[in-house]
C-alpha positions as CSV (number, residue, x, y, z in Angstrom):
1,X,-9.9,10.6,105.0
2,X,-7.5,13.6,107.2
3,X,-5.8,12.8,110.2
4,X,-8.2,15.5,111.5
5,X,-11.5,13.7,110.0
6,X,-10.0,10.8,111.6
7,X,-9.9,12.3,115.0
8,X,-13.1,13.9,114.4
9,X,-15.0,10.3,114.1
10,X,-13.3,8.9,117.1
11,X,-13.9,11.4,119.5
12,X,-17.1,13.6,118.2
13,X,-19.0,11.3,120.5
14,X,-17.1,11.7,123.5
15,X,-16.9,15.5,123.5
16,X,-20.5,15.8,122.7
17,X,-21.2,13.4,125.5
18,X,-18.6,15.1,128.0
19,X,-20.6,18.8,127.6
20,X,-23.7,17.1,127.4
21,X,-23.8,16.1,130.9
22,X,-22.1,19.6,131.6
23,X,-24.9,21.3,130.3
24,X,-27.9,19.6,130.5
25,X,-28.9,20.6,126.5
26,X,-28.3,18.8,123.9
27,X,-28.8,22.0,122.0
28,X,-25.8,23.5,123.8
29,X,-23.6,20.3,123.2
30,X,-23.8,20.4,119.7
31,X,-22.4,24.4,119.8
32,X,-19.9,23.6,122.3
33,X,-18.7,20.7,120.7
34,X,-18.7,21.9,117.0
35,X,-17.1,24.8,118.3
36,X,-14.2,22.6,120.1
37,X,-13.4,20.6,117.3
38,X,-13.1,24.0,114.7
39,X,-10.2,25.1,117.2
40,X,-9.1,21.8,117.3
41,X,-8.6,22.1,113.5
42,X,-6.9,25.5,113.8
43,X,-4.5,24.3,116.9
44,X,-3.6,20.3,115.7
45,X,-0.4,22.0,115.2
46,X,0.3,23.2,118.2
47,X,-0.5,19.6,119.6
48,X,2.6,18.2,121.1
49,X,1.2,14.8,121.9
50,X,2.0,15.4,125.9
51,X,-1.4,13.9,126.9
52,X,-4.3,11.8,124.8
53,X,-6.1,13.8,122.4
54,X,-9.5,12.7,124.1
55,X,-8.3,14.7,127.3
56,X,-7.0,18.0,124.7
57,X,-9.9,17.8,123.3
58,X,-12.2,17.9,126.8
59,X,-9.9,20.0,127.9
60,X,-10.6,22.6,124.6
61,X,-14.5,21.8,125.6
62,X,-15.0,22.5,129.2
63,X,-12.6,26.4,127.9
64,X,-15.8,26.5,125.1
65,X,-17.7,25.7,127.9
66,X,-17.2,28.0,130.2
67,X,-16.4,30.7,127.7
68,X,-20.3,30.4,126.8
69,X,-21.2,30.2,130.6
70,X,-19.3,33.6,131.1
71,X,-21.0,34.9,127.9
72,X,-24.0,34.0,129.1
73,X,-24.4,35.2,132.5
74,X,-24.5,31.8,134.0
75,X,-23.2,30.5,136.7
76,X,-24.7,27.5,138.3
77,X,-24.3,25.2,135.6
78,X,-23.7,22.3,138.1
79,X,-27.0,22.6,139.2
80,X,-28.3,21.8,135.9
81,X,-26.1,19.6,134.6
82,X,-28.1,15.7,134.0
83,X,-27.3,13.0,135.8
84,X,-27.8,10.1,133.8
85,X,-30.2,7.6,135.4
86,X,-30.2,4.0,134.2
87,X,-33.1,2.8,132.3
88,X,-35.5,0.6,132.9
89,X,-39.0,-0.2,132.1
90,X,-40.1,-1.5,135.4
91,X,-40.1,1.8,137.3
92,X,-43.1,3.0,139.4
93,X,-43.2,6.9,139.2
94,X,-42.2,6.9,143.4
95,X,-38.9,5.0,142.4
96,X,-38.6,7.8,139.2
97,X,-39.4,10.8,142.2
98,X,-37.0,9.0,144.3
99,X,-34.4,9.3,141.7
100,X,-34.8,12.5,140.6
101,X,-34.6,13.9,144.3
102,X,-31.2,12.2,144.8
103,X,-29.8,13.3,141.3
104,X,-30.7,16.8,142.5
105,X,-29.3,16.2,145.7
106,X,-26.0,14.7,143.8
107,X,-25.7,18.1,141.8
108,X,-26.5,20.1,145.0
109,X,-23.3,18.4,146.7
110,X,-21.3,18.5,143.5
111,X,-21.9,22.3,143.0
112,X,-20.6,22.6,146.7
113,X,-17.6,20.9,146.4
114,X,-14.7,22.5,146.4
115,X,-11.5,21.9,143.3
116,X,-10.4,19.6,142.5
117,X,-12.3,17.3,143.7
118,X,-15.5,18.9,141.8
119,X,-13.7,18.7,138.6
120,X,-11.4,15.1,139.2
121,X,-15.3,13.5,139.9
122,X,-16.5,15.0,136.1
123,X,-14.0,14.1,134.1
124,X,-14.4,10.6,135.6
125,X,-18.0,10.4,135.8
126,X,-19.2,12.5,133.0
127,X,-16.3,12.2,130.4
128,X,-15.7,8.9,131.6
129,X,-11.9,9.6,131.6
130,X,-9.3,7.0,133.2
131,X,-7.2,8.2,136.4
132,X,-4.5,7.8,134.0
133,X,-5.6,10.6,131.7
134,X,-7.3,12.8,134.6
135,X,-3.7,12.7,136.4
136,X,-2.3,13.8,132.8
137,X,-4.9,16.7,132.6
138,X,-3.3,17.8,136.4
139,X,0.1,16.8,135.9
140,X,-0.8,14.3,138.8
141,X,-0.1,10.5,138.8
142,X,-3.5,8.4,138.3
143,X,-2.5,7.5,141.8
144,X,-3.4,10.8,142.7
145,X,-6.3,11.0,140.3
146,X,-7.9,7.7,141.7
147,X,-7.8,8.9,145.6
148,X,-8.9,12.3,144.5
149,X,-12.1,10.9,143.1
150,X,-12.5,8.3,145.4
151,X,-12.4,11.3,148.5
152,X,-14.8,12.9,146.2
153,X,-17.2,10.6,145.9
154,X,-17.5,10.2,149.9
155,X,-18.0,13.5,150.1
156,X,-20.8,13.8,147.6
157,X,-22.1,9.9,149.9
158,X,-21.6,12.0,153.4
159,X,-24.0,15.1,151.7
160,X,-26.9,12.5,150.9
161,X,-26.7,10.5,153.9
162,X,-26.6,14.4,155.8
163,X,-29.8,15.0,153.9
164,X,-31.4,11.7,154.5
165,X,-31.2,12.1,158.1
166,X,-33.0,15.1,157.5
């Protein structure tokens, strides 16, 4: 097995998963990320190691990304981005309504929200990234990284609790 089959493996998941929650389509992940990892083969070289490849390669992604947005006319794709919701079987459809009212209010106040506090909050949430490596992708301190997403996340808790008083 490569090095770059190797890397492949490790991080096809992650990737995948990162534009997945980007894009709302699995269809779309599977371009986006197929297409990340074949400039990923053609630019290993010109890797220099400064950050962790999971954050080069997200990094290579989200340009894939919004390369295809730009291609493709659009331009909210906050708004339809998934939020994952946690399973379970004991659900009653007004709990599932419930939900899927706040995760649409959740994208509403993400789409909103200005950099880079929109962008600290995905890599976090959606590529599950560590403040370490989100500091890295800024040239930030995870210090920086945390508080960002932490300010962030109160804004996005201030929107709903605006809307709920509603």
């Amino acid at each position: 097995m490569t090095q770059f089959e190797e890397i492949y493996r490790a991080y096809f998941k992650d990737v995948y998963l990162y534009i997945r929650a980007l894009s709302g389509s699995d269809e779309i992940a599977d371009d986006i990320t197929s297409e990340t990892f074949f400039k990923a083969m053609r630019a290993i070289d010109g890797f220099q190691g400064k950050c962790d490849i999971r954050v080069w390669l997200c990094q290579i992604a989200k340009n894939c990304y919004f390369t295809y947005l730009k291609k493709s006319g659009r331009t909210d794709s906050i708004e339809d981005a998934a939020l994952p919701e946690l399973p379970s079987d004991e659900k009653t459809s007004e709990q599932r309504l419930i939900e899927r009212s706040e995760a649409a209010w959740i994208r509403k106040a993400l789409h909103g929200m200005q950099e880079p506090y929109k962008e600290v909050f995905m890599w976090r949430v959606f590529a599950e990234l560590s403040f370490k490596q989100i500091g890295q992708i800024f040239g930030k301190t995870d210090n920086w990284a945390c508080v960002t997403y932490h300010r962030a996340k109160n804004m996005i808790r201030a929107r709903l609790e605006e809307n709920h008083e509603k």
